[in-house]
MDAnalysis code that builds the backbone (N, CA, C; Angstrom):
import MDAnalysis as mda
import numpy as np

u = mda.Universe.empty(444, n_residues=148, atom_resindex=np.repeat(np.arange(148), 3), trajectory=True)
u.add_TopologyAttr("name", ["N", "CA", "C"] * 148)
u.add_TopologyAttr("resid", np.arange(1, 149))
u.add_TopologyAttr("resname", ["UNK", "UNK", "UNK", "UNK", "UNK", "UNK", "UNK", "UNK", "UNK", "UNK", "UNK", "UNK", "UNK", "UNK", "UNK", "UNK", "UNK", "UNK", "UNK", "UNK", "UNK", "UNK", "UNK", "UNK", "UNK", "UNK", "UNK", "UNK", "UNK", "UNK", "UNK", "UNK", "UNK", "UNK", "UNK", "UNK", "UNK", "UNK", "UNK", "UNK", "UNK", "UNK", "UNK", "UNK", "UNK", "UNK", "UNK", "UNK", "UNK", "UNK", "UNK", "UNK", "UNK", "UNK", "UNK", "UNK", "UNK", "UNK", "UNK", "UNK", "UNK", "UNK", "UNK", "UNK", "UNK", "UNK", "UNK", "UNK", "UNK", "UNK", "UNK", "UNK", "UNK", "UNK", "UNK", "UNK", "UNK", "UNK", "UNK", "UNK", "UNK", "UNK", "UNK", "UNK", "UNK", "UNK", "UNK", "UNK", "UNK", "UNK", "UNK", "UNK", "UNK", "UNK", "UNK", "UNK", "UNK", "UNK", "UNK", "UNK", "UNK", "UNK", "UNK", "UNK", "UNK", "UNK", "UNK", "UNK", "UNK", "UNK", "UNK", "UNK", "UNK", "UNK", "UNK", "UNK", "UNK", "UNK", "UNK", "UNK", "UNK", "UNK", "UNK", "UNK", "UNK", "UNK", "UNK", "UNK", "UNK", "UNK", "UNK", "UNK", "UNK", "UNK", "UNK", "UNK", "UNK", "UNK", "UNK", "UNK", "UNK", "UNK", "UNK", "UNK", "UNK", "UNK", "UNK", "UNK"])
u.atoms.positions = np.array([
    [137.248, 46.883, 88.341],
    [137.520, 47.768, 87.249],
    [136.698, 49.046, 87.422],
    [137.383, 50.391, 87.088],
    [136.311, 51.685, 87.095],
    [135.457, 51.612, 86.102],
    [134.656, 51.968, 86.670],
    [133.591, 52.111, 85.686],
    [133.743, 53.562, 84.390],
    [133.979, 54.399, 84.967],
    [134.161, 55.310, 83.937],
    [135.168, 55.068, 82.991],
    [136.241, 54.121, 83.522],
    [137.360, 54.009, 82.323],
    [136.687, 52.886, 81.132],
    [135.711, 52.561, 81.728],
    [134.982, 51.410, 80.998],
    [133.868, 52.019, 79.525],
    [133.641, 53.406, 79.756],
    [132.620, 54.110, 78.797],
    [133.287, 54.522, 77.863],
    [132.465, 54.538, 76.977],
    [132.903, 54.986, 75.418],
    [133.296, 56.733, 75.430],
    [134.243, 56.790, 75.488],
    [135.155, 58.620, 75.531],
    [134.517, 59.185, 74.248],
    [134.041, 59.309, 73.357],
    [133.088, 59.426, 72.200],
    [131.296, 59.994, 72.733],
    [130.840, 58.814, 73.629],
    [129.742, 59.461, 73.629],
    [129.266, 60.053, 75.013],
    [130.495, 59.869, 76.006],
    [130.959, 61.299, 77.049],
    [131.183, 62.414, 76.287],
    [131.902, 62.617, 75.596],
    [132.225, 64.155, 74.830],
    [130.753, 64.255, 73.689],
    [130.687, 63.901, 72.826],
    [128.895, 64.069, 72.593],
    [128.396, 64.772, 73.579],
    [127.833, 63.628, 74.774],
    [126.478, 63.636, 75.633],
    [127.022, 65.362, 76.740],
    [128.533, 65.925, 76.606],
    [128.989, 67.174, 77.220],
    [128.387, 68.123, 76.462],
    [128.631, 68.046, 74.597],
    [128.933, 68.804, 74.298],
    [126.938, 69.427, 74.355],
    [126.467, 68.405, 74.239],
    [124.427, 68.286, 73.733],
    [124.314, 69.410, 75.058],
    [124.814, 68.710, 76.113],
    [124.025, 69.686, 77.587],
    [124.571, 70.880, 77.563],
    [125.865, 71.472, 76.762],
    [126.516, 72.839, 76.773],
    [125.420, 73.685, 75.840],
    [125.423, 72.745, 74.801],
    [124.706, 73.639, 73.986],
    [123.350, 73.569, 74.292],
    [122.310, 72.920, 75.082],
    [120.952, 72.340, 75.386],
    [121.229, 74.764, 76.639],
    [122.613, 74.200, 77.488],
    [121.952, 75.547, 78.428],
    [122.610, 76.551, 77.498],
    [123.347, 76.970, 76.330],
    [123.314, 77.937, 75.581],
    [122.178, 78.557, 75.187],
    [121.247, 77.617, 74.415],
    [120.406, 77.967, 73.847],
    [119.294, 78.839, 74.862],
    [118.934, 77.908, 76.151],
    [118.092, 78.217, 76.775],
    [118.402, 79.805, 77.243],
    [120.167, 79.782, 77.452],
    [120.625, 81.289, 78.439],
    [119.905, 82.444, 77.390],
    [120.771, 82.567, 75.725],
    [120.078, 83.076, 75.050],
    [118.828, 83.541, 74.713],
    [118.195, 82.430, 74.738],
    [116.627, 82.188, 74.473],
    [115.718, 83.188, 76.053],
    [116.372, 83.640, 77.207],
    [116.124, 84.068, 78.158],
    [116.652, 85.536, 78.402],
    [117.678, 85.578, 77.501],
    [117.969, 87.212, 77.389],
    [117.245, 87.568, 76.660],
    [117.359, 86.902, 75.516],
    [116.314, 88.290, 74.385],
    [114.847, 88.108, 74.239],
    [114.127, 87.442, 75.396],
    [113.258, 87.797, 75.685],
    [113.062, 88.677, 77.171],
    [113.522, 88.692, 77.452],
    [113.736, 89.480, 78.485],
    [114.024, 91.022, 78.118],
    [114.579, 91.051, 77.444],
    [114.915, 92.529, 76.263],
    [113.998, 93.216, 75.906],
    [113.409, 92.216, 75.213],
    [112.145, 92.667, 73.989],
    [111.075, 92.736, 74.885],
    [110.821, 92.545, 76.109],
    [109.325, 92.525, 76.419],
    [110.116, 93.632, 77.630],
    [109.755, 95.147, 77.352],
    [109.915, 96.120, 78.595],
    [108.425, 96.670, 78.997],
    [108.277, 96.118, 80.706],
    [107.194, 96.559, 80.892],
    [106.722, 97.823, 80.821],
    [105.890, 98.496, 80.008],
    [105.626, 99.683, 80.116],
    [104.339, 100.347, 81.416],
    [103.929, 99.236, 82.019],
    [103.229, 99.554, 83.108],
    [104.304, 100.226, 84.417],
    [105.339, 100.612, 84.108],
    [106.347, 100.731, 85.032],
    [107.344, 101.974, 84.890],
    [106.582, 102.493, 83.217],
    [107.080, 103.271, 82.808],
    [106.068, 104.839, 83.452],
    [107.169, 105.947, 84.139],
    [106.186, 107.086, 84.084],
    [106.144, 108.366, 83.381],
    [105.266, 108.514, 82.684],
    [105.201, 109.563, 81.712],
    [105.246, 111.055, 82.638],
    [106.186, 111.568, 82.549],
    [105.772, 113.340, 82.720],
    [105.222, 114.138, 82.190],
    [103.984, 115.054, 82.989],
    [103.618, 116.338, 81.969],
    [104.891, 116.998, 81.835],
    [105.732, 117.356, 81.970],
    [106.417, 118.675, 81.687],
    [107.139, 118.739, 80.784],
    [107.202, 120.043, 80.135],
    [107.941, 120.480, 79.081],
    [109.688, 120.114, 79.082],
    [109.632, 120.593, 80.355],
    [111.691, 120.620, 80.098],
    [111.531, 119.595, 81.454],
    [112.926, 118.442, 81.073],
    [113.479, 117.740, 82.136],
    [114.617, 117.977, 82.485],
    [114.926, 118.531, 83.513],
    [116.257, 118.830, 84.432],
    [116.487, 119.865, 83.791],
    [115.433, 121.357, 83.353],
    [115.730, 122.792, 83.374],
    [117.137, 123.372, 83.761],
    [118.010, 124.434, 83.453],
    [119.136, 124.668, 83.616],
    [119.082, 126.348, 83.423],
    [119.085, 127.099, 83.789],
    [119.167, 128.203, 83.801],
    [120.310, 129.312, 84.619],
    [120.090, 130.593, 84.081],
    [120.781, 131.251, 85.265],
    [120.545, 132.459, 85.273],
    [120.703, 133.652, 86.624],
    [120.789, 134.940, 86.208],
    [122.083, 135.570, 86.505],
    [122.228, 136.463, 85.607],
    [123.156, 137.181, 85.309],
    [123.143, 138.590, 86.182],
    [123.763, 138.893, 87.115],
    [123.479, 140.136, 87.522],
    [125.013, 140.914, 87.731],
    [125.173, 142.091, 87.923],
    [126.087, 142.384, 87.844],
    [126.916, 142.022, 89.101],
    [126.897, 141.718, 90.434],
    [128.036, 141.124, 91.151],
    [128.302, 139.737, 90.985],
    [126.909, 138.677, 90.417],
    [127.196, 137.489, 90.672],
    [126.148, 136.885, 89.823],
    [126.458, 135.359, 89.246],
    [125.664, 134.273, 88.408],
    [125.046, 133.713, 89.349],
    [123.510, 133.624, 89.579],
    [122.809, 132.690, 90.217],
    [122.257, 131.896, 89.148],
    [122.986, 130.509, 89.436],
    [122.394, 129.199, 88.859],
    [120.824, 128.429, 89.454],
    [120.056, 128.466, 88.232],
    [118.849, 127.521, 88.276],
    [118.675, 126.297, 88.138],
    [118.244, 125.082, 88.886],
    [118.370, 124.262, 88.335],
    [117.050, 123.674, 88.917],
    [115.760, 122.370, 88.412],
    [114.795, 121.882, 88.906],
    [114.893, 120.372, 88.030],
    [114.127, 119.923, 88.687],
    [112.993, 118.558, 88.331],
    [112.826, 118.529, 86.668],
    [111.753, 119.499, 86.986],
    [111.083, 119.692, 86.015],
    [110.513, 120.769, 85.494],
    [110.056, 121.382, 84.146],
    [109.359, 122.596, 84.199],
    [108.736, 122.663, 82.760],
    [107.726, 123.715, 83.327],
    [106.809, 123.944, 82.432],
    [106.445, 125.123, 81.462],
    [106.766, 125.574, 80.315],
    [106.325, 126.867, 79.794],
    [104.810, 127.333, 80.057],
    [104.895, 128.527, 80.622],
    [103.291, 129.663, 80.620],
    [103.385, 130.159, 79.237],
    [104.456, 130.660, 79.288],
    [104.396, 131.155, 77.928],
    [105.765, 132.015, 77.431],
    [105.813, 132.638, 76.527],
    [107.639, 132.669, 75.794],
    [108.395, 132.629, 76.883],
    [108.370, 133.697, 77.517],
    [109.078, 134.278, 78.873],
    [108.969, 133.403, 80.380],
    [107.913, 133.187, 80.817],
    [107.540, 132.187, 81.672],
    [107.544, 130.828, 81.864],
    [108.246, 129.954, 83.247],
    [108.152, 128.906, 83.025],
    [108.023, 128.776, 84.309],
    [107.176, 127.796, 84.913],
    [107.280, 126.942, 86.085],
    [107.846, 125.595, 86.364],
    [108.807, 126.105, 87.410],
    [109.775, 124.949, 87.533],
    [109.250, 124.457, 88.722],
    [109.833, 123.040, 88.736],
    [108.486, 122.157, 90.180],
    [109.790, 121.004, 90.158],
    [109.623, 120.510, 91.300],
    [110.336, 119.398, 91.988],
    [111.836, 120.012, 92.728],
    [112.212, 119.896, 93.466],
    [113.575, 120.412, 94.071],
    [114.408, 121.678, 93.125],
    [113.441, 122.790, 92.695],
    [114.165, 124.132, 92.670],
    [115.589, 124.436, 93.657],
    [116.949, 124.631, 92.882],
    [118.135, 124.976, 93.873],
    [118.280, 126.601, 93.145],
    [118.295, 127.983, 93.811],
    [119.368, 128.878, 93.365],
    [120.584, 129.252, 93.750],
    [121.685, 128.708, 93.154],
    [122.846, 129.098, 93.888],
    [123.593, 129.580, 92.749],
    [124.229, 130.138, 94.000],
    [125.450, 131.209, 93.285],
    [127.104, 130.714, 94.600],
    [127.872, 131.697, 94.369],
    [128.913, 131.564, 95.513],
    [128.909, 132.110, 96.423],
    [127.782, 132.944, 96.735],
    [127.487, 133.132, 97.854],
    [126.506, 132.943, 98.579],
    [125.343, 132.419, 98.186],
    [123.981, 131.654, 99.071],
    [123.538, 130.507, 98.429],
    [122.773, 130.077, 98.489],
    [121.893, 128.810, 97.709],
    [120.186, 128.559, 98.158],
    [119.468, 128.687, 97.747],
    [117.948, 128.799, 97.704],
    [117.223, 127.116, 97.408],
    [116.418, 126.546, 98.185],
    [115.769, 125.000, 97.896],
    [114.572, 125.168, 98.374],
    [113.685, 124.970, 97.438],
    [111.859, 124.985, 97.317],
    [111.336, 124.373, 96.503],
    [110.493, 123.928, 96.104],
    [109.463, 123.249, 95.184],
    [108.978, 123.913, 93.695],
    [108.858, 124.768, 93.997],
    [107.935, 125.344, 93.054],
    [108.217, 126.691, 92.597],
    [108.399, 127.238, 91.433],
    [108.978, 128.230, 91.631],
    [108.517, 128.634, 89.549],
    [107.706, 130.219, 89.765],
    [108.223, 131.094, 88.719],
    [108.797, 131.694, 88.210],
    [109.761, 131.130, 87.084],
    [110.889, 132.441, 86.676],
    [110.702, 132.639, 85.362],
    [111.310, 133.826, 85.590],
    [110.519, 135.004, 84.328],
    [111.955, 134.949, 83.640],
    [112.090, 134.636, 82.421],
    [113.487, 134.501, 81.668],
    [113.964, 135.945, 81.103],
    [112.845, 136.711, 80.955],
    [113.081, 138.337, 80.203],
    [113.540, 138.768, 81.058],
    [112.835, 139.241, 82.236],
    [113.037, 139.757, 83.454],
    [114.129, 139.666, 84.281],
    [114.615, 138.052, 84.148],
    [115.497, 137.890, 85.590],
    [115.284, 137.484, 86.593],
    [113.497, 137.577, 86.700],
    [112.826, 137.256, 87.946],
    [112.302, 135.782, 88.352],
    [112.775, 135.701, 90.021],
    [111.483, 134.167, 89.745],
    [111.074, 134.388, 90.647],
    [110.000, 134.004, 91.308],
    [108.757, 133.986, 92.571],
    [108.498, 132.539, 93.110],
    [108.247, 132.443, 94.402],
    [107.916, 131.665, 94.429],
    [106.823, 131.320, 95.862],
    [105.653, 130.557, 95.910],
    [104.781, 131.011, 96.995],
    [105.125, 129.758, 97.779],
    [105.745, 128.577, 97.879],
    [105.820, 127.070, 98.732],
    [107.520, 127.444, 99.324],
    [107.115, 126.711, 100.438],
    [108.515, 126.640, 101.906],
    [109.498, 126.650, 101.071],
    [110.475, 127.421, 101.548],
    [111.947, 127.862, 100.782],
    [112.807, 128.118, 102.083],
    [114.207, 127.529, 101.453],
    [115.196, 127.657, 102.790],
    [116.880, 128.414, 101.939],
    [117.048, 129.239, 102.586],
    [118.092, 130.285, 102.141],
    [119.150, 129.875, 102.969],
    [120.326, 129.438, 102.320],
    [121.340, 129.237, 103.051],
    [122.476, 130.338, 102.659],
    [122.874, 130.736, 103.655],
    [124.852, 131.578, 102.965],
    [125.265, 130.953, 104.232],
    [126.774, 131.451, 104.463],
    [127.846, 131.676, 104.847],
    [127.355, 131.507, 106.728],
    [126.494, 133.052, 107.019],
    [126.473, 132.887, 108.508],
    [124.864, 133.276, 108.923],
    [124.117, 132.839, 107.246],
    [122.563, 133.023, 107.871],
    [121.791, 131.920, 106.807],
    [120.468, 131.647, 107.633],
    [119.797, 130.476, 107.383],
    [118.616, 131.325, 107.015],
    [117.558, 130.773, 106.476],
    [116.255, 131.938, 106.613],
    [115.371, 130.516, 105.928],
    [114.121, 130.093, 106.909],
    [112.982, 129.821, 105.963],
    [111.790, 130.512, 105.907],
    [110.961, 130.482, 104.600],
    [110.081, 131.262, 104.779],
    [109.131, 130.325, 103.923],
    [108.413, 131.161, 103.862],
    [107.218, 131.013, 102.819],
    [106.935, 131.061, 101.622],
    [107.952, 131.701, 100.973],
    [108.373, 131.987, 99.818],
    [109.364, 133.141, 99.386],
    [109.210, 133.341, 98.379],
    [110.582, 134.971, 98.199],
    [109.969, 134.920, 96.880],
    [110.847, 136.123, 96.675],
    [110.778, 137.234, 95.473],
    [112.256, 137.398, 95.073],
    [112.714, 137.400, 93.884],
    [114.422, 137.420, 93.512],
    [113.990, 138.196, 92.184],
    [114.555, 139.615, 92.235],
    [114.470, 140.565, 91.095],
    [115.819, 141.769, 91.270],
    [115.336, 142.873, 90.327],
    [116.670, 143.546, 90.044],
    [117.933, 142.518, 89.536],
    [117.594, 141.981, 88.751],
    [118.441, 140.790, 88.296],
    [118.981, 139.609, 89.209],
    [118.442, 139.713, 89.763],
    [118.989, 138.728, 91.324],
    [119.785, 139.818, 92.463],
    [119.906, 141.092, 92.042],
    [120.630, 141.616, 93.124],
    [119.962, 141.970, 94.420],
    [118.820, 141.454, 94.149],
    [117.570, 141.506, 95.468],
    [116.966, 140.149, 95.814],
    [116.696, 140.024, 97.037],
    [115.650, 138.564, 97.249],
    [114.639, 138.854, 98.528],
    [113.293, 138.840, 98.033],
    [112.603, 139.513, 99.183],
    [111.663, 138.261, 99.829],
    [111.812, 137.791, 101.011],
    [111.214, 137.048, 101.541],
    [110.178, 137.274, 102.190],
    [108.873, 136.133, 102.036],
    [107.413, 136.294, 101.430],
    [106.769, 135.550, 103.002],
    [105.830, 135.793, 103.639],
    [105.638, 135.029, 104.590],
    [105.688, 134.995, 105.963],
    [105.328, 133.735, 106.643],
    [106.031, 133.676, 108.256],
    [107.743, 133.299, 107.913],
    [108.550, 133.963, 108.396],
    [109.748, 133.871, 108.638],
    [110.653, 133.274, 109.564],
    [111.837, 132.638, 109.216],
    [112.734, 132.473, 110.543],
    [114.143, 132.740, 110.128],
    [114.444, 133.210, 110.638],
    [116.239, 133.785, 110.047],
    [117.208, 133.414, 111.562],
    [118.442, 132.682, 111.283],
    [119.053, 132.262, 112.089],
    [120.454, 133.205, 111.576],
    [121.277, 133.943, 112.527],
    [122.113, 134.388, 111.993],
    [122.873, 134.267, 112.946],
    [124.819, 133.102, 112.246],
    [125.204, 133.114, 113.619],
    [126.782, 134.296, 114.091],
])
């Protein structure tokens, strides 16, 4: 004779239903603690004022877009932007670290390695200078300009 046809069908469905609900409880009981306890040793605080800065200048042939990391107010007009500085527009694009731009002005500066890309020239330097509303960019430094 089988043995299973031999057990009480009563306290098989019971003894299923105890262990469904025995790992419910536990699954539960393992999410929302898991929830509620976020390590904050893991958490990193930034100094900076603005996260993921957005800017642009306006000049009369063309919009050069700002964008960084992070940045910091000097003061009304002034801010230092730090972590992967991009300036682009549709016709070049600018990537450096660190960088002052002057929001009244138009202007930003910047003294750490910068790489100028357009169309059919490359340039790194040392830094640049971007004024006259962006319709100028004066590069600061030892130089290398690839033009092909």
């Amino acid at each position: 004779m089988n043995f299973l046809l031999s057990l009480n069908k009563k306290y098989i469905l019971f003894f299923t239903f105890l262990i469904s609900l025995l790992f419910l409880i536990l699954f539960f009981f393992k999410y929302y603690t898991s929830n509620n306890n976020i390590n904050l040793s893991n958490v990193v605080l930034s100094n900076a004022d603005i996260i993921e800065p957005r800017f642009a200048i306006n000049s009369i042939n063309q919009k050069i877009f700002v964008t960084a990391k992070e940045g910091n107010f000097i003061d009304d007009n002034k801010i230092l932007l730090k972590k992967n500085v991009v300036f682009k527009s549709n016709n070049f694009s600018i990537k450096t670290d660190n960088v002052m731009f002057n929001r009244l002005d138009q202007t930003a500066t910047s003294n750490s390695k910068s790489f100028f890309k357009s169309k059919n020239t490359k340039i790194s330097s040392e830094g640049f200078d971007i004024y006259d509303n962006g319709n100028k960019i004066k590069f600061n430094g030892n130089s290398i300009i690839i033009i092909k």
